[in-house]
C-alpha positions in Angstrom: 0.0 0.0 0.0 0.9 3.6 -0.8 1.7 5.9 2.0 -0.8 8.7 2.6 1.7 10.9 3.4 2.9 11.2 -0.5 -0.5 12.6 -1.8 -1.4 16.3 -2.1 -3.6 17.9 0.2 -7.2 17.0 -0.3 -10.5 18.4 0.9 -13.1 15.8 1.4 -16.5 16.1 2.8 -18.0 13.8 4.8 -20.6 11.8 2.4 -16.8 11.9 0.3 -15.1 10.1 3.4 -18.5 7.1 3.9 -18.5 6.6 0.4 -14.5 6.0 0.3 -14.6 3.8 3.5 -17.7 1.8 2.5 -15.7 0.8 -0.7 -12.7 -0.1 1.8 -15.4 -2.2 3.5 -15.5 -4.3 -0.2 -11.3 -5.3 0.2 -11.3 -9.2 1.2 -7.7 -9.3 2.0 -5.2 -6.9 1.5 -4.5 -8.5 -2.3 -8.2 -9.0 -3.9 -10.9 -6.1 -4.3 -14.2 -6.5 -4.9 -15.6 -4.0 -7.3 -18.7 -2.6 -6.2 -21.5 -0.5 -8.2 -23.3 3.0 -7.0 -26.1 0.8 -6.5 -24.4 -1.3 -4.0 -23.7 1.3 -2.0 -27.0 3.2 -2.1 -28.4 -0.4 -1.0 -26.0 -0.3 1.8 -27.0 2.8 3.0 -30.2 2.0 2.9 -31.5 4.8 0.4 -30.3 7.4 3.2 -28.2 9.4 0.1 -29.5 9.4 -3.4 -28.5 7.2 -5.6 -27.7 10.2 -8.1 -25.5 11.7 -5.1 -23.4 8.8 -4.9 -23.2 8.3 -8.8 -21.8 12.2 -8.6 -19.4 11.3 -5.4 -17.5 8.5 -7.3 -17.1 10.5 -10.0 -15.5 13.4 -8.1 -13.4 10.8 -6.2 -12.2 9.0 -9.3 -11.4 12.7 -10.6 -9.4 12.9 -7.7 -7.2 9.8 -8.3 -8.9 7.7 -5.0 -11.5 5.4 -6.9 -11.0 3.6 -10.5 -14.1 2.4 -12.2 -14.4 -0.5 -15.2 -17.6 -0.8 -17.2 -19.1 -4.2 -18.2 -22.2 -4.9 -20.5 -24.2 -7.3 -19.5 -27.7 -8.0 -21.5 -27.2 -4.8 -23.0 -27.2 -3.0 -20.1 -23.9 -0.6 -19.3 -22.9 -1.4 -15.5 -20.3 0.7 -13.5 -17.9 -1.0 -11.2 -15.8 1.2 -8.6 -12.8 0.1 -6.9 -10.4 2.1 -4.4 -7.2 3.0 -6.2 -4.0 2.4 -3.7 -4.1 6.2 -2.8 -7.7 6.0 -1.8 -7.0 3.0 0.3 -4.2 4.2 1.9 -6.0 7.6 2.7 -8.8 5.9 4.4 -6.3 3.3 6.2 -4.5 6.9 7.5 -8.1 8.3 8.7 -8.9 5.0 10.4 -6.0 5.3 12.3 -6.1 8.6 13.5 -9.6 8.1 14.4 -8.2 5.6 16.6 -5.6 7.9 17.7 -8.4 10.9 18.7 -10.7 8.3 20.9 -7.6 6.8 22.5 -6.6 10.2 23.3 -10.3 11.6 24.5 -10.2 8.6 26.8 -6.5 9.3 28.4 -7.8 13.2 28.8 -11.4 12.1 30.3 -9.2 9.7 33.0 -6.9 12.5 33.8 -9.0 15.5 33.9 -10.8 16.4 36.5 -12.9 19.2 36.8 -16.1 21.0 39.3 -19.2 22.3 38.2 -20.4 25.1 40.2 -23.2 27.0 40.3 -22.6 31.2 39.7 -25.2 33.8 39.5 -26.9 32.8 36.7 -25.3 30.0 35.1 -22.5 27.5 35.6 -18.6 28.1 36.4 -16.3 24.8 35.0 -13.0 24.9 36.9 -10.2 22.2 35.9 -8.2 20.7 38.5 
């Protein structure tokens, strides 16, 4: 896998960031990819994001070098498989991870902070200790 580290910076949105981890979802092992169709993921999100949303996502993200697509035709219809490119893979790998990072830091602050709430005048005072 590519290191994310090598790639420009990039500005993705969230719906950007679901779309790229639910085809990172698809990988069966490190080696084999499945390739997956807009409709697959609209299925998986259970219609919560429009199919012709998603459509317009991949496209963006294969613009931006993160997700390759193959067509096939079968019984004259045109079908649309997406795949992760190695950047795209390793981006979401890197966002996984410091994910991880943030909660296992949140949860080293919450144990080691400790604070008082205390009522003043109107409202509420937090003081750290």
């Amino acid at each position: 896998m590519a290191d994310a580290n090598e790639f420009p910076e990039l500005l993705l949105n969230k719906k950007q960031i679901l779309i790229l981890r639910i085809l990172r979802s698809f990988y069966s092992d490190e080696d084999e990819v499945e390739m997956v169709t807009a409709k697959d993921i609209y299925d998986l999100l259970s219609g919560s994001i429009s199919l012709s949303y998603i459509t317009r996502v991949l496209k963006q993200l294969e613009k931006l070098g993160l997700v390759e697509s193959e067509e096939e035709h079968v019984d004259g219809e045109k079908i649309k498989y997406y795949s992760l490119t190695e950047h795209g893979a390793a981006i979401v790998d890197a966002l996984e991870k410091l994910a991880l990072e943030i909660k296992r830091l949140n949860e080293a602050i919450l144990k080691k902070v400790r604070f008082k709430v205390i009522k003043s005048g109107s409202g509420y005072k937090i003081t750290f200790e």
